[in-house]
C-alpha positions in Angstrom: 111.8 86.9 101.8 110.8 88.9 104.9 110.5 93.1 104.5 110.2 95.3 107.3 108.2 98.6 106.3 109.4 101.5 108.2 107.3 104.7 108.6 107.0 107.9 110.4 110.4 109.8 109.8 110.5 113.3 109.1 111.7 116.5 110.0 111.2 118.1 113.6 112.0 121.1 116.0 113.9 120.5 119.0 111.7 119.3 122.0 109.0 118.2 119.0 107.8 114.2 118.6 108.0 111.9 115.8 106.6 108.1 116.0 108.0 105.3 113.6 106.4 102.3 112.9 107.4 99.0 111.5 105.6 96.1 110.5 106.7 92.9 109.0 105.6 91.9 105.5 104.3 88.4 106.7 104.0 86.7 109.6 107.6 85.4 110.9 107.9 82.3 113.3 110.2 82.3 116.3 110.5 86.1 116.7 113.0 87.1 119.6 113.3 90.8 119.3 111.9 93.8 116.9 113.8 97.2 117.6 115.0 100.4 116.7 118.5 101.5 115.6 120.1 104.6 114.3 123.1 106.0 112.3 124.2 109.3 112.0 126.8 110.4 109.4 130.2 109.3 110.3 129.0 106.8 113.0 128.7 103.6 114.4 125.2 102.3 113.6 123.6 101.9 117.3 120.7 100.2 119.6 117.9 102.4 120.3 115.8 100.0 121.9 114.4 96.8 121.6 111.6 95.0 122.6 111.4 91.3 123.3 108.5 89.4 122.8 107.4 88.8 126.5 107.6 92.2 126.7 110.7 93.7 128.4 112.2 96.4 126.6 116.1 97.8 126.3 116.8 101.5 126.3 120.0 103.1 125.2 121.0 105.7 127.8 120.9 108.6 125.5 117.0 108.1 125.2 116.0 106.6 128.2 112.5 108.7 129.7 111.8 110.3 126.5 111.4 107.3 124.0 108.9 104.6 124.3 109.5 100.9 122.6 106.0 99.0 122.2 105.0 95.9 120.0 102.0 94.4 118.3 102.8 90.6 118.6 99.8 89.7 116.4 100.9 91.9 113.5 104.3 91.5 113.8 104.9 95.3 114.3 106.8 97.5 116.3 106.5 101.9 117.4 108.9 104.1 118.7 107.5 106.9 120.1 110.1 110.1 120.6 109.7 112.6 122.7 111.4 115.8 123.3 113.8 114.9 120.5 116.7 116.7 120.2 119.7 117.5 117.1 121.7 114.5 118.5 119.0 112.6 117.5 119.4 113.3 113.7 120.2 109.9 111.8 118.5 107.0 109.6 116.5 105.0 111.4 116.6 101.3 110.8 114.0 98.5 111.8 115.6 95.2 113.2 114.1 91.7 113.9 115.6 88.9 115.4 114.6 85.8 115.6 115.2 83.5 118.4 117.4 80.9 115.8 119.7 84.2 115.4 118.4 85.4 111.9 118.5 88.8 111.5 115.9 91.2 109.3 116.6 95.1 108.6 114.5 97.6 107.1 115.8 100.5 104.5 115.5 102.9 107.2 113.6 106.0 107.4 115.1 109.9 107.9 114.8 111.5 111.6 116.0 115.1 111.4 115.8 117.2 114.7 116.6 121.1 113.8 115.1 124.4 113.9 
């Protein structure tokens, strides 16, 4: 059974950073995707960004310019970095990995809270 182990959350000031990491608890054949995805209370979980293992990378618009996907292929991890975070950012944090047969892996998620 494959774990992803998140990292990183915490609590931050408005315009502050935070970086989450993620790494896989073995090494996974066939990896498509590793990513980022967030849900706040009373939402829709949603895409962050993504990283494919070529190297392109998908933003959502909300955090496009201040967050920053990247990947170690060899390790099987993957870091956001955020920048300039802000309230709307508040939500759990979840790791994804997809695999290019269509298998899906989440972690437990990790706690971003953006308040003075």
């Amino acid at each position: 059974q494959v774990q992803l182990v998140e990292s990183g959350g915490g609590l931050v000031q408005p315009g502050g950073s935070l970086r989450l990491s993620c790494a896989a608890s073995r090494n996974i054949l066939g990896i498509y995707t590793m990513g980022w995805y967030r849900q706040a209370p009373g939402k829709q979980r949603e895409l962050v960004a993504d990283i494919a293992t070529g190297g392109s990378t998908n933003y959502a618009d909300s955090v496009k310019g201040r967050f920053t996907i990247s990947r170690d292929n060899a390790n099987n991890t993957v870091y956001l970095q955020m920048n300039k975070l802000k309230p709307g950012a508040t939500a759990v944090y979840f790791c994804n990995l997809r695999t290019w047969s269509g298998k899906r892996y989440w972690g437990q998620g990790t706690q971003v809270s953006v308040s003075s």
